[in-house]
N, C-alpha and C positions, 0 to 999 in steps of 0.2 A: 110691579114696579116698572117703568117707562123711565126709560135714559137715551138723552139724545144730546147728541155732541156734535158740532156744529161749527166753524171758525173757531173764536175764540169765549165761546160758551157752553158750559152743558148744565141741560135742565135735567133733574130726577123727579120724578113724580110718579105718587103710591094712591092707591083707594084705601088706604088704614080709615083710624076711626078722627082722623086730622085733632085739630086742637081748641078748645075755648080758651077765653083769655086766662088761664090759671095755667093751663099747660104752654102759652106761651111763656109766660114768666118763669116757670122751671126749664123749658127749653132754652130759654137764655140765659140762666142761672149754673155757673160753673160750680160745679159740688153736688149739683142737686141729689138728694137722697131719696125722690121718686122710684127710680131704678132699685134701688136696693129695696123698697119696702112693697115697691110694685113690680115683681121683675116678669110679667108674662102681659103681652100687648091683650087688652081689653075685646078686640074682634075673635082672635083667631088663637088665643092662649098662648102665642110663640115665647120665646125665651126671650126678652129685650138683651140686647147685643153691647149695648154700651156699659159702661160702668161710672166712668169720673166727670161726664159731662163737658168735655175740652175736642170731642172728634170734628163739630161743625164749626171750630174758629181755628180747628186746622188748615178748612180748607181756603185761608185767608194765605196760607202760605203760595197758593199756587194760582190766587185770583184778585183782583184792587176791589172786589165788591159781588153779595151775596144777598138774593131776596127767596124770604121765604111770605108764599101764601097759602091760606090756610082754613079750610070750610069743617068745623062742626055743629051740624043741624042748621040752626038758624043766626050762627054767629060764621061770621068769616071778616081775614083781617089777613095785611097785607104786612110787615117789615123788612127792614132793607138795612144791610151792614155794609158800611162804606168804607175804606179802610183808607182813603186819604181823608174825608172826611172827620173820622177817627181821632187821625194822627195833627188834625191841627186844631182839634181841643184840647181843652188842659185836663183836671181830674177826675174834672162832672162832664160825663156826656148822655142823653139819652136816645136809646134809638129810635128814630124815626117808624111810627106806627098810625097805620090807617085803618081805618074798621068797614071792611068793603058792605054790600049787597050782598046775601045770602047767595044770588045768583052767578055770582060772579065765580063763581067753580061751580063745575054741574049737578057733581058728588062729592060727601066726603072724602077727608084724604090733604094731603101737602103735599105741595112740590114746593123746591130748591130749588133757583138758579143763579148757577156761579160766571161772573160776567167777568170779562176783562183777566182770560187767563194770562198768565206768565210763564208758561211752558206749553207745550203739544200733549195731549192725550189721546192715543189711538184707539180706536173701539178696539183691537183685539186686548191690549195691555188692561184696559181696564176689566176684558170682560174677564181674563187672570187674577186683578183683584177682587170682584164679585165672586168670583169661586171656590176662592181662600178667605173670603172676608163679611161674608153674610150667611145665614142656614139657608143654603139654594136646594136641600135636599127636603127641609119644612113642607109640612102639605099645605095646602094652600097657598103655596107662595111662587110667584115665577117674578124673571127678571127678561126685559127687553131692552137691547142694544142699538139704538137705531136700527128697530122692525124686527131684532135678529135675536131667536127666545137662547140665554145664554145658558148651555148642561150642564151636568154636573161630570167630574171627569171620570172618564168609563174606562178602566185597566183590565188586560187581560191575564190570566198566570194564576199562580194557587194560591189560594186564598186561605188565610187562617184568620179563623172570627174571635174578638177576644172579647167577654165579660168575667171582670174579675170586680169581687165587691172588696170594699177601705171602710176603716174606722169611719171614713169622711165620705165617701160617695162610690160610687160604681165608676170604672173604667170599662169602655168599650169602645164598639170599633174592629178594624179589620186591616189586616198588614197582607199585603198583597208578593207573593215571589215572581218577578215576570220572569216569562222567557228568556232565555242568553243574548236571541236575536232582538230583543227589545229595550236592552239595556240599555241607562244610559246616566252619563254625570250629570248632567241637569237635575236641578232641584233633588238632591242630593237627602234621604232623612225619611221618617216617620212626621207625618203635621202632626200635632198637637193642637188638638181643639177646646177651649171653652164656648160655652153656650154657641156649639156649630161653628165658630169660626177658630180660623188659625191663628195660634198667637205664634208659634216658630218652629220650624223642624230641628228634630234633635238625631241624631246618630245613634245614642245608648248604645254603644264599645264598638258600634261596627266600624268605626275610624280603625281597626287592628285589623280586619277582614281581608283587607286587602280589594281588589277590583270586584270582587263576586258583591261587593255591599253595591255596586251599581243597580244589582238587580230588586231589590228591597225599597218598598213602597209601603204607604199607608197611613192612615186614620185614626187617629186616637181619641178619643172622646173623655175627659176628666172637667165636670164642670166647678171642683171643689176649688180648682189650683186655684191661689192666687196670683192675680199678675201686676205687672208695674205700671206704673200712672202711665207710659207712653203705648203700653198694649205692646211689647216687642217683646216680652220674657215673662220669669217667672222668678217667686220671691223665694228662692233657691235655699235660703234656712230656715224654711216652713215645715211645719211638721208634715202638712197637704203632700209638700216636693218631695221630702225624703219617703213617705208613704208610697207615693207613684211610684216613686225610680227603684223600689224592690220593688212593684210588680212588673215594670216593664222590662229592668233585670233578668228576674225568669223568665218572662217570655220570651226576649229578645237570644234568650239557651233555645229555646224551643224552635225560633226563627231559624237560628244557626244552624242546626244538627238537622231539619226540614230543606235547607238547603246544602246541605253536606251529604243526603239521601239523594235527592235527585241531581246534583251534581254527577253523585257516581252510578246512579244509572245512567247516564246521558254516559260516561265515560267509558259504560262496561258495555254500553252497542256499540261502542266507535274501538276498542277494545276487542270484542270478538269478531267484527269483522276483519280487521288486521288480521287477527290468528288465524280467521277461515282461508282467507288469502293465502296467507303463508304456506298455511298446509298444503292446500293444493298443490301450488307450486312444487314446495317438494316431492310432492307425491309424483307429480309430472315428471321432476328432474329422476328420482330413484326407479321409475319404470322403463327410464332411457338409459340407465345405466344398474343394472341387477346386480351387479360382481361389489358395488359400494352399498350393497343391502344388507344388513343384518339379519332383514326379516324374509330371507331369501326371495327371487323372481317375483315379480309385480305386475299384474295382467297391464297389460296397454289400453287396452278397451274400459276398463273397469274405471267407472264412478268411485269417486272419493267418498266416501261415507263416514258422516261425523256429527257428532252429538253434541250438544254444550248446554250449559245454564248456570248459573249461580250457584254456586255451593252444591253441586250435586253431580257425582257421578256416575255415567251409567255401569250396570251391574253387568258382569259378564261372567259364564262359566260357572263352575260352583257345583253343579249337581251334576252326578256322575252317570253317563249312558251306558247303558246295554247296546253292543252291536256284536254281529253277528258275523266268523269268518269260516272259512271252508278249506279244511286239511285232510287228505287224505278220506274224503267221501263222509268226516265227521263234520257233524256240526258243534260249534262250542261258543259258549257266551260268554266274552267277556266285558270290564268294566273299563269302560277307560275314564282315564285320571281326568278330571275339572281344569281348566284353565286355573292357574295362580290369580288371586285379585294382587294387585300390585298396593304396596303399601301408600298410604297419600297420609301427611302431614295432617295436623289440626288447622284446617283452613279460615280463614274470613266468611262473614257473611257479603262480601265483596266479590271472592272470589270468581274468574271466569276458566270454567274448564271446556275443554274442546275434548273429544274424541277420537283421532281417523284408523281405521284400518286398510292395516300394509300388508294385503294378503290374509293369512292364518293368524296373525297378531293384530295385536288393538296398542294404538300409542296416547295414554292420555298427557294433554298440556294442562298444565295447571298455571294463572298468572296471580299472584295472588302479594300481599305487602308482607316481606319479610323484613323490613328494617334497611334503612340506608347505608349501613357496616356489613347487610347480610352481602350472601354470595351474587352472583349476576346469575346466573342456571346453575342448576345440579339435579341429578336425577336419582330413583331410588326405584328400582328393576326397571320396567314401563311406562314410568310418569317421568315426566320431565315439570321440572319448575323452573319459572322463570318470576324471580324479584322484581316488581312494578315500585319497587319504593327505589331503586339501587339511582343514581345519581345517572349513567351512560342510560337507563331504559327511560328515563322521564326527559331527558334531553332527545332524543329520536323519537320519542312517541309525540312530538306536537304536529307532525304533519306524516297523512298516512302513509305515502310512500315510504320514510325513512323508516316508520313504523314498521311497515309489513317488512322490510328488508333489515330491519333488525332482527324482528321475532324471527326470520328465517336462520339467521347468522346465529342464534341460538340454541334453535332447536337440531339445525344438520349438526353443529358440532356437539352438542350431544347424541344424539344419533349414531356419528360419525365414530364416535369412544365406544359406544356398543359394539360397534364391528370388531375391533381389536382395542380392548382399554389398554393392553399392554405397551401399544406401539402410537402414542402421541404424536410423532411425528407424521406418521400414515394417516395419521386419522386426519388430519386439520389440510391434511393434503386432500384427502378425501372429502372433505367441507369443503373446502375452495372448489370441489370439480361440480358438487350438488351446487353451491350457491349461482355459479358459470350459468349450468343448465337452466337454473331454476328464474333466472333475472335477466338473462343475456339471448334473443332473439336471435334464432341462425341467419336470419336474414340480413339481418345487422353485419 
């Protein structure tokens, strides 16, 4: 198909299988029941697209006059819809029809042309509706824009393929999760297609999502649904609609909790890097200051060393060594005791734990959702947790800085309770000197 738009005209023209006088007369025939009883074009078996036969004296709306001509085999014919012409007959009008020269089209095939527009039609706008509004994905089938072949739209992101079969027909199709960086409010929905085109985007619940529905795209394919005489909806107390919308229901579960997964992985990198940060840092501030250590003296030179992943923490200690000391010219073997495992909560499969060891000891962080009522930190021997659900951690976690300089403000002061749980005072005194070191540049 060939579209060219020009001042105040645009011509369409196809190589289909064009028309003899019969198909002209149901082409101008509003109701015609062709379409229903023929619904796949004669060349190429496509799905005919129309339904009510009213789409080509719409486009009377936005033009004073409309010629269609028209070559099948050996018959070709020319008519022409005038719409002042029209309007200043009374109840009988006929339209104007010529019966050209076989020659006079070169091939098979009809073109339209719409003269005397009444508004501006930009090739990009229109090639927008060509891509919502024809099977531009049909084999056999392309579309040109004055010279310019119009695609079909190519999204990047994760893709979930749907075929679900209905009492009434298959649903398929493909809902798209784009990236965060690609999001956007524009065309806002799932399209909803019959026979490949779009009859209107629907939400199905994601109006409740909140801003993350930005990121949710896609294709629906139901050629059962019925739609409304203007082609903009659907006949909403159909047995067809309410069929659909359980299956696009569950799926649209399946959408949800697919982007509720990768959401929280994107959260739980940006998550442990914060905590890496943090560590450090302290680790830095505690080897400049040994006397606020619990876990006595902390080499200066020594590398921070830490571990993390998801729901998993490293194992340490446990089995007991043989070593060997020297009294009195004996030798004797003894056993020395395992490292304690430190008790750890029933975590998430969310959870991020980190590792660092401070010398001879190992401190694990745990960040993990305990409830918006739970505590902000608390620790239980080694491990320190820190609540990602608490109200103060989700307000400083939007930007990393505040982040990392939270998780610090957490974990020294538990830390800081290790050294002397008794004496609270001491202790958060002893946080503000690690936080000092750990955030405040001597040069500064």
């Amino acid at each position: 198909m060939e579209i060219a738009i020009s001042g105040d005209t645009i011509e369409i023209r196809d190589n289909g299988s064009g028309m003899d006088i019969t198909g002209l007369k149901q082409y101008f025939n509003i109701g015609s029941q062709q379409k229903p009883y023929s619904p796949r074009s004669p060349v190429h078996g496509r799905d005919r697209i129309g339904q009510f036969g009213i789409g080509k004296f719409a486009s009377l709306s936005a033009c004073r006059r409309f010629e269609v001509l028209t070559r099948r085999g050996d018959f070709a014919a020319k008519v022409i819809f005038d719409k002042d012409q029209w309007e200043k007959t009374g109840d009988v009008w006929q339209l104007p029809f010529e019966v050209l020269p076989a020659s006079s089209r070169k091939t098979d095939g009809t073109t339209v042309t719409l003269i005397g527009l009444q508004k501006t039609f930009r090739p990009e706008d229109v090639e927008e509706k060509i891509i919502e509004g024809t099977p531009i994905k049909a084999p056999d089938f392309r579309v040109r824009i004055n010279g310019h072949t119009v695609m079909p739209r190519s999204l990047s992101g994760h893709r979930i393929p749907i075929l679900e079969g209905t009492a009434f027909g298959p649903v398929s199709g493909e809902i798209i999760i784009l990236p965060e960086s690609a999001s956007s409010t524009v065309d806002l929905g799932i399209e909803v297609k019959v026979k490949q085109v779009t009859v209107r985007r629907e939400l199905f619940g994601m109006e409740t999502w909140g801003k993350v529905m930005a990121r949710v795209r896609g294709e629906v394919y139901a050629d059962f649904l019925p739609i409304t005489s203007d082609r903009t909806g659907f006949i909403r107390d159909s047995e067809e609609y309410a069929e659909f919308l359980k299956v696009m229901e569950r799926l649209m579960e399946e959408v949800k909790a697919s982007l509720q997964k990768m959401t929280m992985r994107r959260e739980s990198k940006r998550v442990g890097r914060a905590l890496k940060e943090a560590l450090q840092r302290i680790y830095r501030a505690l080897s400049e200051n040994p006397d606020l250590s619990p876990f006595g003296a902390l080499p200066i030179g020594e590398r921070t060393r830490g571990t993390g992943s998801a729901a998993e923490i490293t194992k340490e200690g446990g089995a007991a060594e043989q070593v060997k000391t020297e009294e009195k010219g004996k030798t004797e073997t003894v056993k020395k005791k395992g490292k304690k495992k430190p008790k750890v909560k029933t975590l998430t499969p969310n959870a991020i734990i980190k590792k660092i060891k401070f010398g001879q000891t190992g401190v694990s962080c745990v960040i993990d959702s305990f409830g918006e009522e739970g505590p902000e930190v608390f620790s239980e021997e080694t491990t320190i947790y820190i609540n990602r659900d608490h109200p103060l951690y989700r307000r400083e976690s939007a930007r990393l800085e505040t982040h990392t300089l939270n998780l610090a403000r957490l974990i020294t002061q538990e830390i800081a309770l290790m050294k002397d749980p008794k004496n609270p005072r001491q202790a958060f005194d002893r946080q503000s000197k690690l936080l000092k070191d750990a955030f405040i540049d001597k040069k500064d």
